[in-house]
MDAnalysis code that builds the backbone (N, CA, C; Angstrom):
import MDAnalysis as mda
import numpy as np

u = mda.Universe.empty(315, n_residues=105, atom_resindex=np.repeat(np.arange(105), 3), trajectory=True)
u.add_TopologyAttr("name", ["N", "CA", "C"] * 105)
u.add_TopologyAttr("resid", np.arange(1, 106))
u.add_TopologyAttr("resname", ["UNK", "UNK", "UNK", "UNK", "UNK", "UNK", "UNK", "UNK", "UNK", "UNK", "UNK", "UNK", "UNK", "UNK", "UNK", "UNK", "UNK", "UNK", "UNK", "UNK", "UNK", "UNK", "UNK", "UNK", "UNK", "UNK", "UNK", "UNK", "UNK", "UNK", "UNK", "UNK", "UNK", "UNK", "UNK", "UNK", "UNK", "UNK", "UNK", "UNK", "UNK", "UNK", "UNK", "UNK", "UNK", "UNK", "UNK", "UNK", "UNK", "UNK", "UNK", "UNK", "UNK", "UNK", "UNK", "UNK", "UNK", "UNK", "UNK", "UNK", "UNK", "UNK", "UNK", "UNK", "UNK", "UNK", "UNK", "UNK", "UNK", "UNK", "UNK", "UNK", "UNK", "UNK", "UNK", "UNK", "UNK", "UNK", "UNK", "UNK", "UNK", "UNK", "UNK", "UNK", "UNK", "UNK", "UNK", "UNK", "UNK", "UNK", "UNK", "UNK", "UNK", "UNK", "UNK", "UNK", "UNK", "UNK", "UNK", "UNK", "UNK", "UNK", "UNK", "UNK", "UNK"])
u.atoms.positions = np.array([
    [10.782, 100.354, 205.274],
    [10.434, 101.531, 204.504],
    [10.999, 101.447, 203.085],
    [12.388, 100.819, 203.081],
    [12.715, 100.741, 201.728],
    [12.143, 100.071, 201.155],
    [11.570, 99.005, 201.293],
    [10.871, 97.796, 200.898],
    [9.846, 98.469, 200.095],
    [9.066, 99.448, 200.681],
    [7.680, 100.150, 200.359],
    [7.735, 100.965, 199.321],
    [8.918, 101.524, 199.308],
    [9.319, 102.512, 198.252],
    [9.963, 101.694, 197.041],
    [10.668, 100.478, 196.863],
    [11.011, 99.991, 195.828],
    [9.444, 99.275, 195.281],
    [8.796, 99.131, 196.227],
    [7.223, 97.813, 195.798],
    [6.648, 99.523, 194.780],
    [6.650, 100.548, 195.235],
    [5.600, 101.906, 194.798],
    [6.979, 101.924, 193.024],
    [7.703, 102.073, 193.424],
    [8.431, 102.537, 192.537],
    [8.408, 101.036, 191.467],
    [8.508, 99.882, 191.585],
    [7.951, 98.939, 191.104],
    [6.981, 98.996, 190.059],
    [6.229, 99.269, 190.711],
    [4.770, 99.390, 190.195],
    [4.354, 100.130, 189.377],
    [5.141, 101.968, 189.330],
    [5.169, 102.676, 188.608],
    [5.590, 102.035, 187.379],
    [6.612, 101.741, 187.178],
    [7.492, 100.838, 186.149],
    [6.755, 100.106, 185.094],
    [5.954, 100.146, 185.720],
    [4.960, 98.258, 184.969],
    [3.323, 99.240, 185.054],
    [3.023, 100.411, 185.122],
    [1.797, 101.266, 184.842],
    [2.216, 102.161, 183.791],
    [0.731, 102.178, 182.792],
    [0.638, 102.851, 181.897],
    [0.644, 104.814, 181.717],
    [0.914, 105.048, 183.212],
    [0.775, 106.448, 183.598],
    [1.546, 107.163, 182.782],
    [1.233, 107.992, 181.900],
    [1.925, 108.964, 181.091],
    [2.852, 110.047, 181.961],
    [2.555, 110.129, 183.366],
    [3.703, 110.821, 184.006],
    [5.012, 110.327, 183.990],
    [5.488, 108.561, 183.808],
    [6.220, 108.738, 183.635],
    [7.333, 109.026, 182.469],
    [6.484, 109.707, 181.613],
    [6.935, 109.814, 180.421],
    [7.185, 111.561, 180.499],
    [7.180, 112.277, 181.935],
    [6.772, 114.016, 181.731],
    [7.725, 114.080, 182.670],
    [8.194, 115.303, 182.144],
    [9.409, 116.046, 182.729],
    [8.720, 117.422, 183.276],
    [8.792, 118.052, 184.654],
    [7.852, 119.027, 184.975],
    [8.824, 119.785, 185.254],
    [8.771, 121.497, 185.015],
    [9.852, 122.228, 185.258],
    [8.759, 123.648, 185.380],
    [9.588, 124.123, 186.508],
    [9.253, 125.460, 186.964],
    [9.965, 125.877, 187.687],
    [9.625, 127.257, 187.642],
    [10.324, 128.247, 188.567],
    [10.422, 129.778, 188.353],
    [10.373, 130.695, 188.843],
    [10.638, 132.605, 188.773],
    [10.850, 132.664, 186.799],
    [10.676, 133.868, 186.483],
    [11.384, 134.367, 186.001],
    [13.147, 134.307, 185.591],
    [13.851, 133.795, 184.669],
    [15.244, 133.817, 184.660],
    [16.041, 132.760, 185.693],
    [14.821, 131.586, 186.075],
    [15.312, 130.065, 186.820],
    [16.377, 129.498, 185.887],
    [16.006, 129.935, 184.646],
    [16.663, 128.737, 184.000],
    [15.917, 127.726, 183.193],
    [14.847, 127.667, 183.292],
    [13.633, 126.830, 182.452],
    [14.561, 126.636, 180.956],
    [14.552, 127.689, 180.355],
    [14.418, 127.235, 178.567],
    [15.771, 126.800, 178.702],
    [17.017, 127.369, 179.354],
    [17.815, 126.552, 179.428],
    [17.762, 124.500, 179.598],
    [16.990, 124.847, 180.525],
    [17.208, 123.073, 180.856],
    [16.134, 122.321, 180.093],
    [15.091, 122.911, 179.288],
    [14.885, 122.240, 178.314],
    [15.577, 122.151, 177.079],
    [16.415, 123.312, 176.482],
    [17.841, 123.200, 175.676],
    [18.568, 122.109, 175.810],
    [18.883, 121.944, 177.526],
    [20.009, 120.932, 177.382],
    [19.742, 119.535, 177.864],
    [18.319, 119.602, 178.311],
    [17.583, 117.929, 177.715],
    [17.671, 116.985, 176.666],
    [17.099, 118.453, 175.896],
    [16.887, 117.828, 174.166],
    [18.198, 117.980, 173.708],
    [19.471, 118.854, 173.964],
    [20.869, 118.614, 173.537],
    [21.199, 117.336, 173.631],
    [20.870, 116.562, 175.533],
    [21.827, 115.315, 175.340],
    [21.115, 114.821, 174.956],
    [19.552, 114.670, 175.143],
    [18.880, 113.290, 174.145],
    [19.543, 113.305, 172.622],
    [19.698, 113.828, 171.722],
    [19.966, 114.252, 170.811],
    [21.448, 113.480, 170.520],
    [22.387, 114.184, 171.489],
    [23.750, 113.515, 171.903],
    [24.134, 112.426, 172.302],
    [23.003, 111.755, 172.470],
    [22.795, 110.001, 173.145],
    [22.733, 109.604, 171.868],
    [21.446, 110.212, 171.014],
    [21.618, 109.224, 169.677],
    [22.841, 109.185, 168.996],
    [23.459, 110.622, 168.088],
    [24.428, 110.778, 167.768],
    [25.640, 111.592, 168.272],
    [26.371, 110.994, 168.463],
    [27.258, 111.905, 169.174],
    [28.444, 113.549, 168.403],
    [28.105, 112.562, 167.565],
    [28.854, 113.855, 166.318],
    [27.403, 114.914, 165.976],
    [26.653, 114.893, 166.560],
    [25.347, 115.950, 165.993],
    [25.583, 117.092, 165.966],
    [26.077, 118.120, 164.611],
    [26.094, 119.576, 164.295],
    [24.996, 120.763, 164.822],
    [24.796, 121.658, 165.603],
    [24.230, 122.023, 165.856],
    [23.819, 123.812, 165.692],
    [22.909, 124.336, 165.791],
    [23.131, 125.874, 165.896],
    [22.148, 126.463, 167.244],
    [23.077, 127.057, 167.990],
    [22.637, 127.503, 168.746],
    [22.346, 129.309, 168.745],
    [20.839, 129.685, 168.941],
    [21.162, 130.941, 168.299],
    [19.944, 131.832, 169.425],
    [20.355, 132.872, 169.462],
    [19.478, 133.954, 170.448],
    [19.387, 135.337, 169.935],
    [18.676, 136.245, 170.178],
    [18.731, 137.575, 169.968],
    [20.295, 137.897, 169.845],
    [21.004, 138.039, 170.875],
    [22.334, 138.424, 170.612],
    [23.524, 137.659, 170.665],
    [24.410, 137.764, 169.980],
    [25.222, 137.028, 169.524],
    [26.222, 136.490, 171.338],
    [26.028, 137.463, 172.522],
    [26.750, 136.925, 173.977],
    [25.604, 135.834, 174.121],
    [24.126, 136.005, 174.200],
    [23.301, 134.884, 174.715],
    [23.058, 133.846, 174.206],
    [23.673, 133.361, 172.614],
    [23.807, 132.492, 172.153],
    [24.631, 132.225, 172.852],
    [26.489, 132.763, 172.678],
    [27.176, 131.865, 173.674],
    [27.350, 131.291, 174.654],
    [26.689, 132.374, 175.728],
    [26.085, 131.811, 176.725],
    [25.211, 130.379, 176.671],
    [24.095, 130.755, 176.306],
    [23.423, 129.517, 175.877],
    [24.403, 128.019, 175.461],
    [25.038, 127.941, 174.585],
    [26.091, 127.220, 174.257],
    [26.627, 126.603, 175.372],
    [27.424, 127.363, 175.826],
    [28.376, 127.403, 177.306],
    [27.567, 126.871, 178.598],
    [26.166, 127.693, 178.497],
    [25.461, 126.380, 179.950],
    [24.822, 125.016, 179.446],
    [24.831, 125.017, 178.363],
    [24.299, 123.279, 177.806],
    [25.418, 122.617, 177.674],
    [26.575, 123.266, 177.875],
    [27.867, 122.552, 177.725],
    [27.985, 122.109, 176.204],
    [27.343, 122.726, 175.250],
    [27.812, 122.310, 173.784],
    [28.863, 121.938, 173.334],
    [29.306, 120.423, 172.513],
    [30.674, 120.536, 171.845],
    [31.240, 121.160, 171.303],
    [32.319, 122.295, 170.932],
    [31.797, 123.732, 170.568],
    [32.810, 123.120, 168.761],
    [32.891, 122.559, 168.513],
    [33.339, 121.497, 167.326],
    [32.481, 121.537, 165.897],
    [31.554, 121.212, 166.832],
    [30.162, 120.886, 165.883],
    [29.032, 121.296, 166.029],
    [29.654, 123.037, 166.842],
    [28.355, 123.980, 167.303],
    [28.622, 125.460, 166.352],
    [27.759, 125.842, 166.240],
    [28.077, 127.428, 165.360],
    [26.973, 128.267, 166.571],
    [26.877, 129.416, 167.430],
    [26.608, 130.207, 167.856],
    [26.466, 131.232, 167.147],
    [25.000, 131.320, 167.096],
    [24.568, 133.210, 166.507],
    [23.329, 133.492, 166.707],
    [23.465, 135.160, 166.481],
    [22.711, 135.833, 166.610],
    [21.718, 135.706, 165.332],
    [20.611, 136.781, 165.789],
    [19.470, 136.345, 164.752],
    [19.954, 136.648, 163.514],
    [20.393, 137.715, 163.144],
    [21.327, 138.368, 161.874],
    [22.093, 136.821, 161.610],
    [22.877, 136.842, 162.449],
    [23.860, 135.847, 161.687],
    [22.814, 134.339, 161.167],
    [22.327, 134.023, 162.125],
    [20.916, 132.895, 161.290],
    [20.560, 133.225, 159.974],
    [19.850, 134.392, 159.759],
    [19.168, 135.149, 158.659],
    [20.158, 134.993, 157.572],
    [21.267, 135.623, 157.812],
    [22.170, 135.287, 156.755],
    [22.866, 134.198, 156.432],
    [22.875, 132.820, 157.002],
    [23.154, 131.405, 157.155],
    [22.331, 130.625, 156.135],
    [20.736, 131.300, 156.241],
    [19.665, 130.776, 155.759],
    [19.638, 131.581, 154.705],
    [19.813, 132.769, 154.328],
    [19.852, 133.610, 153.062],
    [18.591, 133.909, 153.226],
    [18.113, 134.451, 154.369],
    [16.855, 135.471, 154.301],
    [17.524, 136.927, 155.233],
    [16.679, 137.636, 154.610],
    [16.526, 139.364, 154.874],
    [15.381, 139.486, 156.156],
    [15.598, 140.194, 156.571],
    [14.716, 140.558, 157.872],
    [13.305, 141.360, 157.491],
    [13.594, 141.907, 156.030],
    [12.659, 142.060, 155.682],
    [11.418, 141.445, 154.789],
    [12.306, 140.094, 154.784],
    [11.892, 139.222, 154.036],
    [10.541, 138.501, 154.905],
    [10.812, 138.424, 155.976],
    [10.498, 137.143, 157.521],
    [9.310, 138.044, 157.582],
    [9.510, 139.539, 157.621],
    [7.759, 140.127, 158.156],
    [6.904, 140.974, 157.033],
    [7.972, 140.284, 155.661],
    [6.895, 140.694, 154.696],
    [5.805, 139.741, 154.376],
    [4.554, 140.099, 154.568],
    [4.170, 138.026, 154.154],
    [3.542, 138.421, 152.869],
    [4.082, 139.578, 151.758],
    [3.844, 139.421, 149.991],
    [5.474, 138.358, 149.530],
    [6.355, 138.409, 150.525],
    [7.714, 137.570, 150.119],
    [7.339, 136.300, 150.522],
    [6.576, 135.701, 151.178],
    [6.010, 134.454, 151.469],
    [5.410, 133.597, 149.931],
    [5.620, 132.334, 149.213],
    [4.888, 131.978, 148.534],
    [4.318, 130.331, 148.681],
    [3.239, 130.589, 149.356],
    [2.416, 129.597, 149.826],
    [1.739, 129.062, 149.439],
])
């Protein structure tokens, strides 16, 4: 049986199937999804460079940390915030983001 499963798994290896290039994730409501795509792209990210500065940011300034805290962020070269605190990082106004006459395109 093992035999059968290393020959299948083999084979996958050496086929052009774009599945194995896909990561499939599901589950309820509040599984955890955007989390574990967060902390996919965290360590890919963290594989390349390991010193990589980051901002982790959510509606409120606990679910950023949170957020932070379940991707296991280096918290070194992490800044956690809320949308306010983004806005003002970036030097935009909130009224700036849903005016679109402050837009110049």
């Amino acid at each position: 049986m093992l035999a059968i499963v290393e020959d299948i798994l083999d084979t996958q290896k050496h086929s052009r199937s774009p599945i194995l290039n896909t990561i499939l994730l599901q589950g309820v409501p509040g599984a955890g999804k955007t989390s574990a795509v967060d902390m996919i792209l965290y360590q890919m990210l963290k594989a390349e460079n390991s010193s990589i500065k980051t901002l982790t940011v959510a509606p409120i300034q606990q679910q950023a940390d949170k957020l932070s805290k379940d991707m296991n962020v280096d918290t070194t070269n992490n800044q956690s915030l809320d949308k306010k605190g983004l806005l003002d990082l970036i030097g935009l106004k909130e009224s700036e983001i849903n005016d679109q006459n402050s837009w110049d395109w």
